[in-house]
C-alpha positions in Angstrom: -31.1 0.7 -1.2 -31.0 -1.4 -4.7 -27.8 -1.3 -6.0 -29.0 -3.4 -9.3 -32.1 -1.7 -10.3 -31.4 1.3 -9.6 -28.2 1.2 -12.2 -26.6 4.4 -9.8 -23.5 2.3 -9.3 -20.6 4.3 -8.1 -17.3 4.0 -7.3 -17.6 3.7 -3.7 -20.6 1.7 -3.7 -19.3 -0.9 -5.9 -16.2 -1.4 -2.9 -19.4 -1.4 -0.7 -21.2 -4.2 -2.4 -17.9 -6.6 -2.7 -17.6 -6.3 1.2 -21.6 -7.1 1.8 -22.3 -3.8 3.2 -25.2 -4.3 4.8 -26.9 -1.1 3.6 -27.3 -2.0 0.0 -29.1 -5.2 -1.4 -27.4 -7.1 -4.3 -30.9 -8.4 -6.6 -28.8 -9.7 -8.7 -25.4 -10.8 -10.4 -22.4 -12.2 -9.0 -19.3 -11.5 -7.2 -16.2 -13.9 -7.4 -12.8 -14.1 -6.6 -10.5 -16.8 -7.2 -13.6 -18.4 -9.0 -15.3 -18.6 -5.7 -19.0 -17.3 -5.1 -18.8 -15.0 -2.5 -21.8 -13.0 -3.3 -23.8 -13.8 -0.2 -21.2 -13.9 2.4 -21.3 -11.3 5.7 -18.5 -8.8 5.8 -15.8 -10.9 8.3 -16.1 -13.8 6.0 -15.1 -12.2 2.9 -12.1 -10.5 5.1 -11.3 -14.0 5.7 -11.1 -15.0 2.2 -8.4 -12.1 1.6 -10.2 -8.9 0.6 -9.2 -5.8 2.7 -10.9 -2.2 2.1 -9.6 1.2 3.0 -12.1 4.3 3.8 -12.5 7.8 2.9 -13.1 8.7 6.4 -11.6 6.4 9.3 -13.6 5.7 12.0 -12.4 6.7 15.5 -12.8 3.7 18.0 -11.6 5.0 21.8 -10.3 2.8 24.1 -8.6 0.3 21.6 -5.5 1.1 20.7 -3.3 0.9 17.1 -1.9 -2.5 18.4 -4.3 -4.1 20.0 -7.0 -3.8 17.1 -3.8 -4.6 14.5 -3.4 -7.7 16.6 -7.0 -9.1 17.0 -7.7 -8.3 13.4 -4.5 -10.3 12.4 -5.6 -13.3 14.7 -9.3 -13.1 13.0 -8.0 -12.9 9.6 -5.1 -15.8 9.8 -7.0 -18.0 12.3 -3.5 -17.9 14.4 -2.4 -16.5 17.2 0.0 -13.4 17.2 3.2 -13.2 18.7 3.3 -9.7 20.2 6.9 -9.4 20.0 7.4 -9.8 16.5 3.8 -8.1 15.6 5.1 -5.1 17.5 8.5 -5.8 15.5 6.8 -5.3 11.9 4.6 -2.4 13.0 7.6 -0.2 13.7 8.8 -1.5 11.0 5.8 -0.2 8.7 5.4 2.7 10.4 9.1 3.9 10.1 8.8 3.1 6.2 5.1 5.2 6.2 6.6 8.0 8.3 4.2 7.6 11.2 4.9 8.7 15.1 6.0 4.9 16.6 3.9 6.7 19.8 0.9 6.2 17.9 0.8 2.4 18.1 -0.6 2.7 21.8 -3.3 5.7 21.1 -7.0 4.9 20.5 -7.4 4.1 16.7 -7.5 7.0 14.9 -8.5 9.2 17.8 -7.3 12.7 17.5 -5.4 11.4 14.9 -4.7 14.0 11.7 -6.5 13.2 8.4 -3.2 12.4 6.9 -2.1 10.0 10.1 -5.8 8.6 9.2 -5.1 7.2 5.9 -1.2 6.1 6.4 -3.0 4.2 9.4 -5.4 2.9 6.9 -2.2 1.8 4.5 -0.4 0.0 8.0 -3.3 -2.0 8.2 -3.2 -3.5 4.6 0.5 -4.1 5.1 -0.2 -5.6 8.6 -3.3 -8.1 7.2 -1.8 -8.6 3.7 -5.0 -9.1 1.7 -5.1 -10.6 -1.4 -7.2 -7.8 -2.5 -7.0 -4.2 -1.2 -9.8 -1.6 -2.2 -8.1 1.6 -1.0 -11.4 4.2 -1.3 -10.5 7.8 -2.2 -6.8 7.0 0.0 -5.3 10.0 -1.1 -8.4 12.8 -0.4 -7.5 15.7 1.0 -3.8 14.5 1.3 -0.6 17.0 0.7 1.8 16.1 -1.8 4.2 14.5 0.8 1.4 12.4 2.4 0.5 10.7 -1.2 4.1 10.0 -1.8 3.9 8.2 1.1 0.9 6.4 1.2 2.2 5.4 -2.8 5.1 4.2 -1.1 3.4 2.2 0.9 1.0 0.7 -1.7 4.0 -0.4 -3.7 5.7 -2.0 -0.2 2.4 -4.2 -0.6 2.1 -5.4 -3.8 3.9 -8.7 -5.4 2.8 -11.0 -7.8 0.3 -12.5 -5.4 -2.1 -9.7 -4.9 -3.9 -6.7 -6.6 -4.8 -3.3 -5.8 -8.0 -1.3 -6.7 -7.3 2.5 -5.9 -10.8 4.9 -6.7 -9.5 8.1 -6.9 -11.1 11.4 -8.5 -7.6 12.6 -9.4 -4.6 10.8 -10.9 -1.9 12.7 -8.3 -1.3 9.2 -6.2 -0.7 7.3 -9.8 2.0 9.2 -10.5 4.2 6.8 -8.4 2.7 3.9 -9.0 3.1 1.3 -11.8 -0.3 1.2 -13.0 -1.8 -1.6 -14.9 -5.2 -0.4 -15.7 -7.3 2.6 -15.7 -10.9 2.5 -15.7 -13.1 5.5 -16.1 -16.7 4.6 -14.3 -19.9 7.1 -15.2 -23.2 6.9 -14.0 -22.4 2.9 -12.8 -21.0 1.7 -15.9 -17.3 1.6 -17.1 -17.4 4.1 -20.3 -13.3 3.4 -20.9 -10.3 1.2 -19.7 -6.8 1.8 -20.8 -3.6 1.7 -19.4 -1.8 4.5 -17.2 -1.5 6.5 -20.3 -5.3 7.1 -19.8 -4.7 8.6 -16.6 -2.8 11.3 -18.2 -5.2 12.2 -20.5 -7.4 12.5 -17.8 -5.0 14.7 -15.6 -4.6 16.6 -19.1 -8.2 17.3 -20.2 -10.6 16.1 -17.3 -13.5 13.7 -17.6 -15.5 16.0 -20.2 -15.3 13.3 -22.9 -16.8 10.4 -21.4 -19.8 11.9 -19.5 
């Protein structure tokens, strides 16, 4: 698939094209952080460089558990090795704070896991790596109201200074306990609006009608 020509950027696909998926093509423009080209780069290398996505449907991998995938992807990320001791120190840690079942550190990643347990398991892991950058993609779908306060809780436990979240979202329910710094409004693969969190109630207020 063309991303460029095609001009049917979306939301998702945009997170898609920063990480290199390799189902789209990029024909042309750029992609940069910290001034850095990383346009061309596969997938683990831009991980490397400090950018961390979240997805709208986990995938299940049996036979690996929370912790040991936690811990290689901490060792591939920081180039260090882990000391399990500590690293199994913080998780509980993180999960306590998230609300999660400490028993789910040894089960398969996300197998038989809830959609909500899904998603705060998604939020552990940008705590554990500590990105620069986290895309969390549609985080809060199909989330009760108790499960997005948590998962905001968690997303302001991340941030400082020294980082930045993107959130897509198709409803403004997990900014409500966030300090937002900017809204954008994206249609048809271009952004039609930006504004600041006040947007996001006009949005919750009178839907996207306006702008498509």
């Amino acid at each position: 698939m063309s991303l460029w020509d095609q001009m049917v950027l979306g939301k998702t696909t945009t997170a898609n094209a920063i990480l290199n998926n390799p189902m789209y093509t990029k024909n042309r423009g750029n992609i940069l952080l910290e001034e850095e080209d990383i346009t061309h780069l596969k997938t683990d290398e831009i991980a490397r460089k400090g950018i961390f996505m979240s997805f709208q449907s986990p995938e299940e991998i049996p036979g690996v558990s929370v912790t040991n995938f936690l811990k290689y992807a901490k060792n591939k990320i920081t180039g260090k090795p882990v000391k399990i001791f500590e690293f199994k120190k913080e998780l509980e840690n993180s999960m306590k704070e998230l609300n999660m079942n400490p028993k789910n550190m040894e089960r398969s990643l996300n197998v038989g896991f809830s959609g909500g347990e899904k998603k705060k398991n998604e939020i552990l892991q940008m705590l554990t790596l500590n990105p620069k950058l986290a895309i969390l993609d549609e985080t809060d779908s199909g989330l009760d109201v108790d499960a997005i306060k948590t998962v905001s809780k968690g997303i302001e436990m991340f941030k400082t200074n020294k980082n930045a979240v993107l959130i897509i979202t198709h409803n403004t329910k997990i900014l409500h306990s966030l300090k937002v710094d900017y809204v954008h409004i994206l249609v048809n693969g271009q952004i039609v609006k930006t504004g600041s969190a006040e947007l996001a109630k006009e949005i919750e207020e009178n839907g996207y009608g306006r702008y498509k």
